[in-house]
VMD Tcl script that draws the C-alpha trace (Angstrom):
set ca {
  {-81.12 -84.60 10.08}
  {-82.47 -87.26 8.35}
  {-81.61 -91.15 9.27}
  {-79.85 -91.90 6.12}
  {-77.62 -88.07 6.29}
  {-76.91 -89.82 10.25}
  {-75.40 -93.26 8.77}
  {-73.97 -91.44 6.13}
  {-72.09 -88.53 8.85}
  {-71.42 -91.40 11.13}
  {-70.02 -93.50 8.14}
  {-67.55 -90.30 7.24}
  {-66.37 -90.06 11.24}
  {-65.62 -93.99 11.33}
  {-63.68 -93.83 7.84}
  {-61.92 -90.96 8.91}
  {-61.15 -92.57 12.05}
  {-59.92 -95.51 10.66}
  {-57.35 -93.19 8.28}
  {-55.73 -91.29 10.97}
  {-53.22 -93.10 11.88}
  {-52.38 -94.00 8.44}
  {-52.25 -89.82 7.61}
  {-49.75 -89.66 11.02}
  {-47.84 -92.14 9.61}
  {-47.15 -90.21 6.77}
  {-47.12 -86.76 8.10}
  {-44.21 -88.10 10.97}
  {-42.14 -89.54 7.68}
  {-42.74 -86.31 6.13}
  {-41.58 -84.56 8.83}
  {-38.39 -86.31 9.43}
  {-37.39 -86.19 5.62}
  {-37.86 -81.98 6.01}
  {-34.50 -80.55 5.36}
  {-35.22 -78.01 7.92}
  {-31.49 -75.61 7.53}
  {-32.34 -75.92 4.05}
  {-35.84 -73.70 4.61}
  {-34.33 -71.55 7.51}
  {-31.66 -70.80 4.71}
  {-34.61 -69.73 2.08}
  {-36.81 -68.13 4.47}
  {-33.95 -66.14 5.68}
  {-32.71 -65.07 1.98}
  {-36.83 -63.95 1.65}
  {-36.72 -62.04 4.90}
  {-33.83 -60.31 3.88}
  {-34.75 -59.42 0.39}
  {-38.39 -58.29 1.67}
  {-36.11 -55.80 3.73}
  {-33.78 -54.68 1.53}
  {-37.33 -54.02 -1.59}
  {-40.23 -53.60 0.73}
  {-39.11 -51.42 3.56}
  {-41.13 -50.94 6.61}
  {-43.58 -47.97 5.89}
  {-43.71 -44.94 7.72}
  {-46.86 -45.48 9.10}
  {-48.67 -48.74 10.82}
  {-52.49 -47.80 9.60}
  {-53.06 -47.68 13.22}
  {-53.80 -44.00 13.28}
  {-55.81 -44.04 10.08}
  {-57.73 -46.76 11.19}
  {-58.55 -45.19 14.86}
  {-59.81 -41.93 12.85}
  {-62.49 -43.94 10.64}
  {-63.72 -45.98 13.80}
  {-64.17 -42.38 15.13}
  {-66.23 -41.27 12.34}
  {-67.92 -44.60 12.41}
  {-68.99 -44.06 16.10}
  {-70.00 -40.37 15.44}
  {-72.01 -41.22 12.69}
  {-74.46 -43.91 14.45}
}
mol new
graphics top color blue
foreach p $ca { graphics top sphere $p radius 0.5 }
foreach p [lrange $ca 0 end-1] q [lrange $ca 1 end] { graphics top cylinder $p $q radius 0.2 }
display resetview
């Protein structure tokens, strides 16, 4: 690493030092303006339509995937 790529790292630490507490400051205001039973409500109409159109398949890959890592294995 070069001097200049140094000051210029060291420069991009200290400025994004300085704007931390700035970003906190707005991530805590965002945070406390969240409507939070207004996204349990949506994620919970989501869940339940992913349930009701894109049922659980029959099978997990598990077995499917243990049989090519067998293969795999054989093969080297």
């Amino acid at each position: 690493m070069t001097e200049a790529e140094r000051e210029l790292t060291k420069r991009w630490v200290d400025t994004w030092a300085k704007a931390a507490p700035e970003l906190q400051k707005v991530r805590d205001a965002d945070i406390r303006a969240a409507d939070t039973a207004k996204a349990m409500r949506l994620f919970a109409g989501s869940a339940e339509w992913a349930v009701v159109h894109r049922p659980a398949l029959p099978t997990s890959g598990l077995i499917e995937q243990q049989r090519w890592f067998a293969k795999l294995a054989a093969a080297s």
